[in-house]
C-alpha positions as CSV (number, residue, x, y, z in Angstrom):
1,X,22.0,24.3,-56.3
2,X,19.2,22.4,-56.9
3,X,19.9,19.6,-55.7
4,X,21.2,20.8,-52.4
5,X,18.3,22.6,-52.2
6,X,16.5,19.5,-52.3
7,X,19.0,18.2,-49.6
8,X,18.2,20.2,-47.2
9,X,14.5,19.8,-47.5
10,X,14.8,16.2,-47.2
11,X,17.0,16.9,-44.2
12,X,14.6,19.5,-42.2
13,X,11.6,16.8,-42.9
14,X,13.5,14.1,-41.6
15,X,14.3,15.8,-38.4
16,X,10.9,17.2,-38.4
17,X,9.6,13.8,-38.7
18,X,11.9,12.3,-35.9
19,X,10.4,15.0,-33.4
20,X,7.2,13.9,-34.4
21,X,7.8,10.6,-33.7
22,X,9.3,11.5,-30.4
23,X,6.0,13.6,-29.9
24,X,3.9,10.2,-30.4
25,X,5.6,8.2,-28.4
26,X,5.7,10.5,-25.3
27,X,2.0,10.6,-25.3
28,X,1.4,7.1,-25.8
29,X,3.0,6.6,-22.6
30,X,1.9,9.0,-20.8
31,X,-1.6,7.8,-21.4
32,X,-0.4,4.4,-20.3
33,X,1.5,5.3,-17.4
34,X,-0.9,7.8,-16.1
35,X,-4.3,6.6,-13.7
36,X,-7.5,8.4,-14.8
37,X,-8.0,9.0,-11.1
38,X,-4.8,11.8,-11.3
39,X,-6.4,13.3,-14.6
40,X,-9.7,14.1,-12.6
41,X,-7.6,15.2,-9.9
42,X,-5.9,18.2,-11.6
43,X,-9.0,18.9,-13.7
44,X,-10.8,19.8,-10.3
45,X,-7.4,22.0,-9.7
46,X,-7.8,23.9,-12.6
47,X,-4.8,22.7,-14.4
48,X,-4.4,23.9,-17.9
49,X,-5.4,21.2,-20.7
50,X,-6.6,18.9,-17.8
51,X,-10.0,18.5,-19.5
52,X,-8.4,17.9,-22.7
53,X,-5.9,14.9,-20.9
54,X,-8.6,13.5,-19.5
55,X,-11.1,13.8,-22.9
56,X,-8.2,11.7,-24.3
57,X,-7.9,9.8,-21.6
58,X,-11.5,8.2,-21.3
59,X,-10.9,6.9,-25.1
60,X,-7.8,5.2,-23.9
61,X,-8.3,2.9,-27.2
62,X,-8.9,5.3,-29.6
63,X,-6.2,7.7,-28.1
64,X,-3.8,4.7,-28.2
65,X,-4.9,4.0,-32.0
66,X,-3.7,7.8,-32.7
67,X,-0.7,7.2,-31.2
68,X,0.2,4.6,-32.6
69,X,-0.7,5.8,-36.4
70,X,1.4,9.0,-36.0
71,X,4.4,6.7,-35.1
72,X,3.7,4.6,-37.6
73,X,3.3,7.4,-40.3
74,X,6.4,9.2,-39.1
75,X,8.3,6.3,-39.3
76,X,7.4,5.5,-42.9
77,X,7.9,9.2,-43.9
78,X,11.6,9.0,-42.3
79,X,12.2,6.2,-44.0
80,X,11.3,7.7,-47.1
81,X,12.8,11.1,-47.1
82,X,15.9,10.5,-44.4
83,X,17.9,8.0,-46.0
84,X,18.7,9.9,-49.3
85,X,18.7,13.6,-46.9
86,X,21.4,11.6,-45.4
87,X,23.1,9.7,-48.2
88,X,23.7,13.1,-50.2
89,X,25.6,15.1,-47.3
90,X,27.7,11.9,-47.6
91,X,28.4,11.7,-51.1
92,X,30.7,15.4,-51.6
93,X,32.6,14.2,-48.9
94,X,33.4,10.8,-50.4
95,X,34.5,12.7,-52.8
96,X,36.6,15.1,-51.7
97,X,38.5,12.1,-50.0
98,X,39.0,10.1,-53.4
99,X,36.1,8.0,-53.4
100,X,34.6,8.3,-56.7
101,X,32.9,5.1,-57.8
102,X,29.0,5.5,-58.2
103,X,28.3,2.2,-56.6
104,X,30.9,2.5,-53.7
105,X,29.5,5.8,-52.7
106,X,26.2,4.7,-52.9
107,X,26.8,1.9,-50.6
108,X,28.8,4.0,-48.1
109,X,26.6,6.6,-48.3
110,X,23.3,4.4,-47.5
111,X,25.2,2.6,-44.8
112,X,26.3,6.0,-43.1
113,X,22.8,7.6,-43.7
114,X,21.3,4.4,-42.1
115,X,23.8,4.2,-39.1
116,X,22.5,7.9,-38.5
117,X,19.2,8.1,-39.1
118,X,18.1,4.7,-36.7
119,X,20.9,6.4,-34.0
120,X,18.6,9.7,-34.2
121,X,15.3,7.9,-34.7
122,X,16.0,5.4,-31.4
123,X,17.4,8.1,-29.4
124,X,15.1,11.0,-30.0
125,X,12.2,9.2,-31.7
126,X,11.7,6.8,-29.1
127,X,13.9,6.2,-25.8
128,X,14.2,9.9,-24.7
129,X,10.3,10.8,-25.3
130,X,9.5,7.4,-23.5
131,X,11.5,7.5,-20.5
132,X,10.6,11.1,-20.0
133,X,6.8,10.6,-20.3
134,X,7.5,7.6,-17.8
135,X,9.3,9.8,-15.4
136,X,7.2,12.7,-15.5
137,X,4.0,11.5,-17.4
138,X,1.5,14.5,-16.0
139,X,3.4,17.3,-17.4
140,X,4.1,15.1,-20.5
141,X,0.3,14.4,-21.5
142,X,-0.4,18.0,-20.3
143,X,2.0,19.4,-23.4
144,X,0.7,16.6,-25.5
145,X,-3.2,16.9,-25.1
146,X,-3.9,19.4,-27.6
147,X,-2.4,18.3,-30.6
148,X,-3.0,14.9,-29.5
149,X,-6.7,16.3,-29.5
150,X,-6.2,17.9,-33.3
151,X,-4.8,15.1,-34.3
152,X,-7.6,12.2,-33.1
153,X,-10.1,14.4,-34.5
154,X,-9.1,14.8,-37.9
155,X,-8.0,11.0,-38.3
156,X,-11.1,9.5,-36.8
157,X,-12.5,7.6,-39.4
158,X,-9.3,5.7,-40.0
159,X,-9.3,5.5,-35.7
160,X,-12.9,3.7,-36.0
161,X,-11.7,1.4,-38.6
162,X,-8.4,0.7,-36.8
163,X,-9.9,-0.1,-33.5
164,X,-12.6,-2.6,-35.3
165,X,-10.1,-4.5,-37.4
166,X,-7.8,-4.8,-33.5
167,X,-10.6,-5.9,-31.9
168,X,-11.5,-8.6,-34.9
169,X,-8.1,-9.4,-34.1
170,X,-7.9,-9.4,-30.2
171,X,-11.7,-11.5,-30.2
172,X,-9.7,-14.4,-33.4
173,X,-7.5,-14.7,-29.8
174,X,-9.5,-14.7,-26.6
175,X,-9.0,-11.0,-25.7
176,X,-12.0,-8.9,-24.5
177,X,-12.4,-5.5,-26.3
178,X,-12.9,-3.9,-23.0
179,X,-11.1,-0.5,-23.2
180,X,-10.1,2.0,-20.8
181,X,-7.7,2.2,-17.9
182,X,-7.0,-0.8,-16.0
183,X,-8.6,-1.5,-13.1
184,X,-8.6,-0.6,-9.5
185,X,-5.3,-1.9,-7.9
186,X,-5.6,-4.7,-5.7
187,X,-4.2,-4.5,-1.8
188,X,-0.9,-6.1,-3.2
189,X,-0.2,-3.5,-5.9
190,X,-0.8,-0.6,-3.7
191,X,1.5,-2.1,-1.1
192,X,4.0,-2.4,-3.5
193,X,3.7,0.9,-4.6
194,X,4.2,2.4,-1.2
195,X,7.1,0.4,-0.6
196,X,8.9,1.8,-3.3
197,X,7.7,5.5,-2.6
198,X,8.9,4.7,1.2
199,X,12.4,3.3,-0.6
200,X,12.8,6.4,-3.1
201,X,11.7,8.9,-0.1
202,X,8.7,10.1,-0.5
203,X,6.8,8.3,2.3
204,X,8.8,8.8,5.4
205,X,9.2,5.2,8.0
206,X,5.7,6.4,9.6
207,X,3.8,7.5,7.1
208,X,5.1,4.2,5.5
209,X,4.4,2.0,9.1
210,X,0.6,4.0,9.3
211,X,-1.1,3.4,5.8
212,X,0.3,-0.5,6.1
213,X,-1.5,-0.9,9.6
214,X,-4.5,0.7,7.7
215,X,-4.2,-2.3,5.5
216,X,-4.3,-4.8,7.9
217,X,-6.9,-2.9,10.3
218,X,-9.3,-4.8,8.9
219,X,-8.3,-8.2,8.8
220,X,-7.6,-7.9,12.4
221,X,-10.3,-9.5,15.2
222,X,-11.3,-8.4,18.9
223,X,-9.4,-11.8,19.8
224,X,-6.0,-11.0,18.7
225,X,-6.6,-7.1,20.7
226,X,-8.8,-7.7,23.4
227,X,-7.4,-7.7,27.3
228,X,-7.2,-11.2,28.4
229,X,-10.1,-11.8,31.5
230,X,-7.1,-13.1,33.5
231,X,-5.3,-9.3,33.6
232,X,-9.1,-7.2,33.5
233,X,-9.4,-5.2,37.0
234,X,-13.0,-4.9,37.8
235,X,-15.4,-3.6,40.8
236,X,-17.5,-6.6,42.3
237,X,-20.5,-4.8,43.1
238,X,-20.9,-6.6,46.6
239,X,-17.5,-4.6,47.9
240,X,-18.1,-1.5,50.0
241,X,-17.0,1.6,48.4
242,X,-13.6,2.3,50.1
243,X,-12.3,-1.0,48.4
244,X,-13.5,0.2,45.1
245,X,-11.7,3.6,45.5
246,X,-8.8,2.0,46.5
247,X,-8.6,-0.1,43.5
248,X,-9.1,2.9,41.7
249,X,-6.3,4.4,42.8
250,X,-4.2,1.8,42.4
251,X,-5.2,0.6,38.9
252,X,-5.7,4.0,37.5
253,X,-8.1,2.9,34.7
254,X,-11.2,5.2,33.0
255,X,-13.1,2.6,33.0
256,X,-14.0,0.0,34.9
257,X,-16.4,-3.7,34.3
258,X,-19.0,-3.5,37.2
259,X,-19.3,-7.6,38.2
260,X,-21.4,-9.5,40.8
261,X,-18.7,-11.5,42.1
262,X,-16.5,-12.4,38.9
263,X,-16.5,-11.6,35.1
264,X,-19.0,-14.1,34.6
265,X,-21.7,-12.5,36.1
266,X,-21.3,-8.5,34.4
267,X,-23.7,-5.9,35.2
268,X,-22.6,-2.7,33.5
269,X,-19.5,-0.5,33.0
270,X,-18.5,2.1,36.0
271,X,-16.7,5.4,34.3
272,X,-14.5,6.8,37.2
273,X,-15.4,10.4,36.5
274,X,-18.9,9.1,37.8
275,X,-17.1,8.4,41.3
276,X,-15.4,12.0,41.6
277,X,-16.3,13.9,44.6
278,X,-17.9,10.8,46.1
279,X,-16.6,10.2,49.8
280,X,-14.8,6.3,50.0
281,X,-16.3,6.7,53.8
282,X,-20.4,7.5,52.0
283,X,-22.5,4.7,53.2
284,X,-25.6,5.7,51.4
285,X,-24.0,6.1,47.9
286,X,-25.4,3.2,46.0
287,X,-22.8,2.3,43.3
288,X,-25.5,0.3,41.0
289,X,-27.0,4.0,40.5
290,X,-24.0,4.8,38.2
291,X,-23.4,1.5,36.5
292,X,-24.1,2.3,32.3
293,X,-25.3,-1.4,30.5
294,X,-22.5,-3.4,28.9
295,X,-22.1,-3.8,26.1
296,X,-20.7,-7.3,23.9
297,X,-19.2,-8.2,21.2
298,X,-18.1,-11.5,19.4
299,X,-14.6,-12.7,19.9
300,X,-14.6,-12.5,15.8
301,X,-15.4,-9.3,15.2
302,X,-13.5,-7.4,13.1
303,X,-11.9,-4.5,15.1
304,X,-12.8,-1.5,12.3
305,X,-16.7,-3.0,13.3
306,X,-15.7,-2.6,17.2
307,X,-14.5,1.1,15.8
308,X,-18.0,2.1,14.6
309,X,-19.8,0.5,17.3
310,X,-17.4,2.8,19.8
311,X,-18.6,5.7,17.8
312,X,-22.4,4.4,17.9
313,X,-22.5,3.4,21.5
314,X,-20.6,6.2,22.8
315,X,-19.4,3.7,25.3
316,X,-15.7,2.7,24.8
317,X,-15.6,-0.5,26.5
318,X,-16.4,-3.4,25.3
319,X,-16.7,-6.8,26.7
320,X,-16.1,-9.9,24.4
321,X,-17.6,-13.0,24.4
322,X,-17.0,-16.2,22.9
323,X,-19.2,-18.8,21.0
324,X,-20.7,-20.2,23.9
325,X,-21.1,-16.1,25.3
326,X,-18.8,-16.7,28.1
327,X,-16.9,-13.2,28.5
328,X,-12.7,-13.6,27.4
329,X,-11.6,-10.6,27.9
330,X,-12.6,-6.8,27.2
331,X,-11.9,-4.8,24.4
332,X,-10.9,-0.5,24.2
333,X,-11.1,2.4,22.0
334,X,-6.9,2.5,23.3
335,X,-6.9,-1.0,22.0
336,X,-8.0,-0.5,18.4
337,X,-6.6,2.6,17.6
338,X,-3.1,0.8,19.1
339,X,-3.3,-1.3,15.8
340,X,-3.1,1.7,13.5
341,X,-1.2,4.2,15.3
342,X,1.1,1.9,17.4
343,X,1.1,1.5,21.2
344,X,-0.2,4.6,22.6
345,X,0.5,4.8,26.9
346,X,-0.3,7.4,29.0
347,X,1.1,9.1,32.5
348,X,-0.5,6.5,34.4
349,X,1.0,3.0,31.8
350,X,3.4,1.1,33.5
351,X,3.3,-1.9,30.5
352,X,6.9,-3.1,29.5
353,X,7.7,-3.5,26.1
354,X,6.5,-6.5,24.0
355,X,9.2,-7.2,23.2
356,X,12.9,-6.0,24.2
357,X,16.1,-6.7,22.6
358,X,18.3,-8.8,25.3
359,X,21.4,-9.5,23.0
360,X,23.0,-10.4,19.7
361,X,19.9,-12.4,18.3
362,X,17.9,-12.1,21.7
363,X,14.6,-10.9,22.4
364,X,12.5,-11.2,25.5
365,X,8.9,-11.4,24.6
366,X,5.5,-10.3,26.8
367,X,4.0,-14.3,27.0
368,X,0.7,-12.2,25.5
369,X,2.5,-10.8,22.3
370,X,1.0,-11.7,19.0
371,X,2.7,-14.7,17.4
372,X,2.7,-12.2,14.0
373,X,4.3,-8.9,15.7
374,X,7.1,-11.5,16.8
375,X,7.7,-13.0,13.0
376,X,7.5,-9.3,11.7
377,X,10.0,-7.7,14.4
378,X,12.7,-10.7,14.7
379,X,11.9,-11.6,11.1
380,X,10.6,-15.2,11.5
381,X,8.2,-17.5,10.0
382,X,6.2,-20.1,12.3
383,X,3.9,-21.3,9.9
384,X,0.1,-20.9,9.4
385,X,-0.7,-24.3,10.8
386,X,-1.5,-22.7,14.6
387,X,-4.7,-21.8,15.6
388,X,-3.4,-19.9,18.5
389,X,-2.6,-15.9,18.7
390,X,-0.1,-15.1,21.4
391,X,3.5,-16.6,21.9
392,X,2.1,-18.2,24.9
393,X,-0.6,-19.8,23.7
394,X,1.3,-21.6,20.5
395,X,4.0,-22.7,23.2
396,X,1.1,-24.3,25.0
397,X,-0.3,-25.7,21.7
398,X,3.2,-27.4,20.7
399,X,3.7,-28.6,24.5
400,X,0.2,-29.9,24.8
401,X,-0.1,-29.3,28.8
402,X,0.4,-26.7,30.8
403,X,3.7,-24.4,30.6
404,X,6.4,-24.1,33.1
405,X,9.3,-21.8,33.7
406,X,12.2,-23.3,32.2
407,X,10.4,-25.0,29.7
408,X,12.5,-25.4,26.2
409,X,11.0,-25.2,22.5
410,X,12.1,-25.6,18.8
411,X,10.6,-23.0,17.0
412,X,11.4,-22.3,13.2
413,X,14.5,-20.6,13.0
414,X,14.3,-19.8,17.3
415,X,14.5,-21.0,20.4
416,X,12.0,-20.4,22.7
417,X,12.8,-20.7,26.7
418,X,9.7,-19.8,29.1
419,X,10.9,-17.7,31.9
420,X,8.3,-16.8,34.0
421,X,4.4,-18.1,34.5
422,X,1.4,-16.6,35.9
423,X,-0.9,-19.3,36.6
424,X,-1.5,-21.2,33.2
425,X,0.5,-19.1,31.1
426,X,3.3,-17.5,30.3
427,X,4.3,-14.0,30.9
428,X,7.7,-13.9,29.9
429,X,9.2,-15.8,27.1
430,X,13.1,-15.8,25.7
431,X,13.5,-15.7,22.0
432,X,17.2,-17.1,20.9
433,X,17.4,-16.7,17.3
434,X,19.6,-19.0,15.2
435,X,20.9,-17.2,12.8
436,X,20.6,-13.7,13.3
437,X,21.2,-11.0,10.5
């Protein structure tokens, strides 16, 4: 009686002990897994032993250190007490089946009680807690903190010398003792991280598409957005009104560049609620009384700068200049927002597509599309050796003269065939890919 007595002690401690261990190594990584960031978050939400997860959380070391002792002293203990809980249940049922040698039994029994214990100790001690507190590590180091708490408090001193014999250790090999959580994720890591929230469903195709142009917002200039000079409408001052109304009218712009003759000579900006009301047959009406001063930025301007000085200026036309200050183009608000939120047109657009599907591995492509928005959509890759930021202009880069229609080009993995030209340029390029997917 005793000794089963005995047994069964053994036997509670050493599942007592296996939970323990399980308890240990849920925490330890659900302090790994989880950012410090999220801790603060549910703190400000009230959550219940928040302020405990994150207490823990700031002395990622130490808490770590804790962790790591209470696996290691559950795992002695189980070792100590599981193997004969284990070996004894074994014994009476050798046995009853007619094994009665002391040293067979023994064997049998310690092989058994080892078989069981590392099954139990693996599966519940350790890959259950770990993949759970992976999984869901918020609620996991929320059921944890407390006794996590209780338990780095009463071991400290053996924490403190722990920690100073690891970093002794980590120094001997050319490892800062820097603790805490790891650092701010670079641009790369987030990406990735939304890609697989987008892949496991949590960010939905926009959602997904929007925070990625947020991304690249920045790294975006007024060059690669901007309206080309050649396709900007504008009212040459010297016109008499009626002309100007009837370009108006036929354009169907906000905004218009107010010129003395041509884009290289800009006076001001015209806004067309400015002209409502006014009669196209008013000879006195003096349009320089309504032209607002232009305003100019650099061809390399990043467009979130062209953002804020929209919101500074209050004036959401822009005209762009170059290095030697000779105006290329003009830039919108319509035209930066576009590169976060996608092409936005209104009742009055009449732009085709950039670029259309035409056939099995066929595109037809605006001459003005952006040489990356065609490697991203027909899933190409031209090389970074171009200096140039439309289709049309790194045709006319590789051609080195002017393009014609029907001109032919070897592109990386494409075909490109010009098919119409305006001027200098062209407006209309066919895309043949070679081997489509």
């Amino acid at each position: 009686m005793d000794n089963w007595s005995e047994t069964v002690t053994f036997l509670i401690a050493a599942i007592v002990l296996i939970i323990l261990n399980g308890f240990f190594v849920a925490a330890e990584f659900a302090l790994v897994k989880i950012r410090i960031s999220r801790i603060e978050q549910m703190a400000r939400d009230g959550r219940a032993m928040a302020n405990t997860a994150k207490w823990l959380a700031v002395r990622l070391d130490e808490s770590l250190s804790a962790c790591q002792l209470g696996i290691t002293m559950a795992s002695l203990g189980l070792g100590w007490v599981g193997e004969p809980a284990f070996a004894r249940l074994v014994e009476p049922l050798l046995n009853r089946v007619g094994i009665h040698n002391e040293q067979v039994t023994h064997v049998i029994g310690f092989i058994v009680a080892f078989s069981v214990i590392t099954g139990l100790h693996l599966v519940i001690g350790e890959q259950a807690p770990k993949i759970f507190a992976i999984r869901r590590p918020e609620s996991m180091l929320l059921w944890c903190a407390a006794p996590m708490k209780f338990f780095f408090i009463i071991l400290y001193p053996f924490l403190v010398v722990l920690n100073f014999v690891t970093k002794l250790v980590l120094g001997l090999l050319g490892v800062g003792g820097a603790g805490g959580q790891d650092g701010a994720s670079t641009e790369q890591e987030i990406r990735a991280l939304l890609r697989e929230a987008h892949i496991h469903g949590n960010l939905t195709g926009n959602e997904h598409s929007l925070i990625n142009n947020v991304f690249e917002f920045d790294d975006m200039v007024v060059r690669r957005v901007m309206l080309p000079r050649g396709e900007v409408d504008f009212f040459d001052i010297n016109e008499p009104l009626d002309k100007l109304i009837n370009l108006a009218k036929r354009t169907k712009h906000t905004r218009y560049p107010a010129c003395d003759h041509s884009l290289d000579s800009v006076v001001g900006v015209i806004h067309i609620k400015d002209l409502v009301g006014v009669s196209a047959d008013n000879t006195e009406f003096d349009i320089r009384e309504i032209i607002r001063p232009p305003k100019k930025v650099p061809e390399t301007m990043p467009i979130s700068r062209v953002l804020r000085h929209f919101q500074g200026t209050h004036q959401l036309l822009a005209f762009v200049v170059d290095e030697y200050g000779t105006i290329t183009g003009i830039v919108t608000l319509e035209n930066v927002l576009e590169e976060i939120v996608g092409s936005v047109e209104d009742e009055f657009d009449s732009e085709r597509p950039e670029i259309v599907p035409s056939g099995p591995g066929e595109f037809m492509i605006d001459g003005g599309t952006l040489v990356g928005d065609i490697e991203k959509r027909c899933k190409l890759d031209f090389g970074d050796e171009s200096d140039s930021d439309s289709i049309s202009g790194l045709l006319t880069e590789m051609h080195q003269r002017m393009l014609h229609q029907g001109d032919r080009f070897e592109l990386p993995g494409a075909t490109a065939v010009v098919v119409e030209t305006q001027g200098d340029r062209a407006t209309l390029v066919r895309l043949l890919i070679h081997n489509p997917k």
